[in-house]
C-alpha positions as CSV (number, residue, x, y, z in Angstrom):
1,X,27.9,50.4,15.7
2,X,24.9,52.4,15.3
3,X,23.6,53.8,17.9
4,X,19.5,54.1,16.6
5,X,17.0,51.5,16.3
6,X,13.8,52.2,14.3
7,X,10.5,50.7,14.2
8,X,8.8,51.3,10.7
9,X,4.7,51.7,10.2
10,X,4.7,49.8,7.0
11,X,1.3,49.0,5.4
12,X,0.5,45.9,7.4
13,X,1.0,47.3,10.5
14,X,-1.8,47.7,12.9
15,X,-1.5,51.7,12.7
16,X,-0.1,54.3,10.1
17,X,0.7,56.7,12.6
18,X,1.8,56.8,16.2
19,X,1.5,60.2,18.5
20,X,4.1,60.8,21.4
21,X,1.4,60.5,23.7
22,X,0.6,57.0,22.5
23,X,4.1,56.0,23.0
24,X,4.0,57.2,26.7
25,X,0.6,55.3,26.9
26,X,2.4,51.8,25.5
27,X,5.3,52.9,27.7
28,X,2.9,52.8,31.0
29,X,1.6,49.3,29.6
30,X,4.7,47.9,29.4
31,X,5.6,48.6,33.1
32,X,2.2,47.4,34.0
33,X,2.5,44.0,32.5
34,X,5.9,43.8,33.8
35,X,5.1,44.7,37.4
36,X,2.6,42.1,37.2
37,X,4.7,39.7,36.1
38,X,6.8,39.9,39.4
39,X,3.3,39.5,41.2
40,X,2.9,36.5,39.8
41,X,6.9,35.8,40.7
42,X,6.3,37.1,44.5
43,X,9.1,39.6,43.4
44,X,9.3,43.2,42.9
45,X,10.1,42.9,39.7
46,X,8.1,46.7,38.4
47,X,11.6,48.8,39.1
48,X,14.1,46.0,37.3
49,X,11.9,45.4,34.6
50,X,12.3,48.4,33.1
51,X,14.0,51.6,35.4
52,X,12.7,54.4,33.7
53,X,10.7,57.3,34.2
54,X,9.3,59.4,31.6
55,X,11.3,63.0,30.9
56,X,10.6,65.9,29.1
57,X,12.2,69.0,28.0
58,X,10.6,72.3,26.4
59,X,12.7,72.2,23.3
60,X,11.7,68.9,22.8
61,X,8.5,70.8,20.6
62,X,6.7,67.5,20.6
63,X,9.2,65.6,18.8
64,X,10.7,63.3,21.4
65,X,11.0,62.7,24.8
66,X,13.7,60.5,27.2
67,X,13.3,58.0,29.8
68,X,15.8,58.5,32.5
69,X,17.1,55.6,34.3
70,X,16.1,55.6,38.3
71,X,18.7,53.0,39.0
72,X,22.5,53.3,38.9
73,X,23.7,51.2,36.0
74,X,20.8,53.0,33.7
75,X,21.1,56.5,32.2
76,X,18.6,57.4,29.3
77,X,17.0,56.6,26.4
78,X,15.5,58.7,23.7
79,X,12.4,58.0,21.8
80,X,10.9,60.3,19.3
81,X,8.4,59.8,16.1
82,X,8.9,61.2,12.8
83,X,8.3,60.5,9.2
84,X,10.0,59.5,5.6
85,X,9.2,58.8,2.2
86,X,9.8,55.9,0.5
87,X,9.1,54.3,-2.3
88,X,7.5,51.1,-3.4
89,X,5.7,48.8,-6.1
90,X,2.8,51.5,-6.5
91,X,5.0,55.0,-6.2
92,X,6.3,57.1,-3.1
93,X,4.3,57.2,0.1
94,X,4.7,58.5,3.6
95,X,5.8,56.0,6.1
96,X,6.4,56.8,10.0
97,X,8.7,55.5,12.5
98,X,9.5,55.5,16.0
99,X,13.1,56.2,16.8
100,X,14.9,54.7,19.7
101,X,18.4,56.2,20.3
102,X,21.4,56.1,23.2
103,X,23.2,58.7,23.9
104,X,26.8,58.5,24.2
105,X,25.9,58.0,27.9
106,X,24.2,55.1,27.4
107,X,25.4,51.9,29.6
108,X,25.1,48.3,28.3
109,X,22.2,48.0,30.3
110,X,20.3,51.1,28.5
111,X,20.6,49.2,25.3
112,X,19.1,45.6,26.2
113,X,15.9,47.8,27.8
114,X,16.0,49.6,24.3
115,X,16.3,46.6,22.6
116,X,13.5,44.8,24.4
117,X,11.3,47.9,24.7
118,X,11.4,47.9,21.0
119,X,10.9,44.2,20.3
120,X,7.7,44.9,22.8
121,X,6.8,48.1,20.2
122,X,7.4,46.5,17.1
123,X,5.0,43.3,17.8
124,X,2.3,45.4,19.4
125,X,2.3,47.4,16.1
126,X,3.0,44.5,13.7
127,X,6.1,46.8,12.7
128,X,9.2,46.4,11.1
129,X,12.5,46.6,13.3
130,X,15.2,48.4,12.2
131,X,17.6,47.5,15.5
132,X,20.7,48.6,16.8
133,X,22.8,46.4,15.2
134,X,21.9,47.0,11.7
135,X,19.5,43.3,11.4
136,X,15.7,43.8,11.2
137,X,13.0,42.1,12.4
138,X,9.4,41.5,11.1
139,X,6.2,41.6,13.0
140,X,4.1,41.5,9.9
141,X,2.9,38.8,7.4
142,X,4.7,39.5,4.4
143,X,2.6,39.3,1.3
């Protein structure tokens, strides 16, 4: 079973390129709309919803960062952004991707908060989800 999920910037997505930063900022939105949820509920719901808090380590150069888990059946995820080539109908072209991975660490729970932390990504951006289990998603008209 793989062990990475991607979300591809294809051509119809909303953006070409996303910055660490920005993945931090969509991060902080999703616990926000979460934790609003459970106001609605009249429940806590912020620290279930998703039980992470943003890491980062100096040889990380920018790359990638982790979420570590703040509850006990949650360790860590890893999120980074890079690039590929591929190739289409009109020649090669640069396509990015955000990568969400588990470590060998990683509980059940860490992987249904990836998985639904990248379902969140992947319609935000109109992207194309690559998930865990091999089957992909789209978020995007296709033409």
């Amino acid at each position: 079973m793989s062990r990475t999920a991607y979300i591809k910037l294809v051509p119809a997505s909303i953006k070409q390129e996303v910055t660490l930063e920005e993945l931090k900022d969509y991060f902080n939105y999703y616990k926000e709309i979460t934790s609003k949820t459970g106001e609605q509920l009249g429940w806590e719901y912020e620290e279930n919803a998703f039980p992470y808090e943003i890491k980062e380590r100096e040889d990380a150069n920018g790359q990638w960062f982790y979420l570590k888990g703040i509850k006990d059946r949650y360790n860590f995820i890893l999120l980074g952004v890079g690039s590929e080539e591929v190739e289409d109908e009109n020649g090669t072209r640069q396509q990015n991707f955000i990568q969400i991975a588990l470590p060998e660490t990683a509980t059940y729970g860490d992987k249904n908060k990836a998985n639904e932390f990248a379902k969140f990504l992947a319609r935000k951006l109109n992207g194309e989800l690559h998930l865990f289990n091999g089957r992909i998603m789209y978020f995007y008209d296709k033409k």
